[in-house]
N, C-alpha and C positions, 0 to 999 in steps of 0.2 A: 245675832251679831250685836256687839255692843262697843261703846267708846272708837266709831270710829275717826280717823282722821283725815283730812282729804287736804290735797294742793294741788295751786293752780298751775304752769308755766305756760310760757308759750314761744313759738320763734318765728320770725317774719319770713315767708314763705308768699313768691311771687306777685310779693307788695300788698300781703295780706297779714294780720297775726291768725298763728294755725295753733290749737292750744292742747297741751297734756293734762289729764287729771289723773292723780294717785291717789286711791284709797289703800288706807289701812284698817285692820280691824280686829276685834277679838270672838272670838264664838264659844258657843256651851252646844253640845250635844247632849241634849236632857231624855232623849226616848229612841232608839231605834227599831225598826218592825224586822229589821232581817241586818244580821252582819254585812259591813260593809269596810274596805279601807280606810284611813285616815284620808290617806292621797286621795281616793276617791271621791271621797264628800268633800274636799276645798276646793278641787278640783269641779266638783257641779256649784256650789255654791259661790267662787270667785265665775263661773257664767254665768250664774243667774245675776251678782250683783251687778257685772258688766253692763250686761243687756238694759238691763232695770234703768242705770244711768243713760247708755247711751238710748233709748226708747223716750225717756223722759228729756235728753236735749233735743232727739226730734218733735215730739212733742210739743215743747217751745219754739222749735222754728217754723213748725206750721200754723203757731199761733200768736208771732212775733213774739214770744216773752224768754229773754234770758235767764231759764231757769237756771243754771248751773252761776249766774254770777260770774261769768268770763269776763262783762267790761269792769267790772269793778276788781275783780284780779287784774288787769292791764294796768288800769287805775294805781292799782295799789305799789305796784314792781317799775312802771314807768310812766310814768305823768304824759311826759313827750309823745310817745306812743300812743297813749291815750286819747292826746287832743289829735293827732294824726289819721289816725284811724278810725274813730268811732263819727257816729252822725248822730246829733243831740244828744249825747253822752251814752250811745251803745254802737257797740259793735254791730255792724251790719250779720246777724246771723244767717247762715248756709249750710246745706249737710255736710259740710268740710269741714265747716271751721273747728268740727272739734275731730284730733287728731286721734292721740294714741287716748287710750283708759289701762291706766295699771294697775291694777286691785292685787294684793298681797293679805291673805287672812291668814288665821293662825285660829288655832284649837286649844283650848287651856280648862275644861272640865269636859267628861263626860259619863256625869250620871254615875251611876253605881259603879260604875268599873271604866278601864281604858285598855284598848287594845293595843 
């Protein structure tokens, strides 16, 4: 996967912010051991990037550290928000706070040939 792109949102949910990340991205399929579908392989690979992300915010909340950069997305979209809700300028994080993950990849070479 290469050049991806990601955004933050988020929406205030029982006096809390509960936050979306979208990733975008492109991919090369340079080798495969056995035919497989296109749909198939975005399809395993938008889970694995999933996981990857949402493992890595857990991650962060058991180890107090905003890795995804959520207060500084609040920050950046609403100031207000921001001094409202954070403590010492972070979001209080929880296994909640991060909401949906949308990952959207896309295929654009595969090697010698393309099914």
């Amino acid at each position: 996967m290469r050049g991806p792109k990601a955004s933050v949102s988020y929406e205030i949910k029982d006096g809390r912010p509960i936050f979306t990340v979208d990733v975008q991205a492109t991919g090369s399929i340079i080798e495969l051991l056995k035919n497989m579908p296109e749909k198939q392989i975005i399809e395993y690979a938008t889970k694995t990037v999933k996981k990857e992300i949402e493992d890595l915010f857990q991650l962060g909340v058991k180890e107090g550290i905003d890795t995804l950069q959520l207060s500084n997305a609040l920050y950046r979209q609403n100031v207000n928000d921001w001094r409202k809700y954070t403590t010492n300028g972070l979001v209080p994080l929880t296994k909640d706070t991060l909401g949906k993950i949308n990952v959207k990849l896309s295929i654009d070479t595969y090697g010698k040939s393309k099914k």
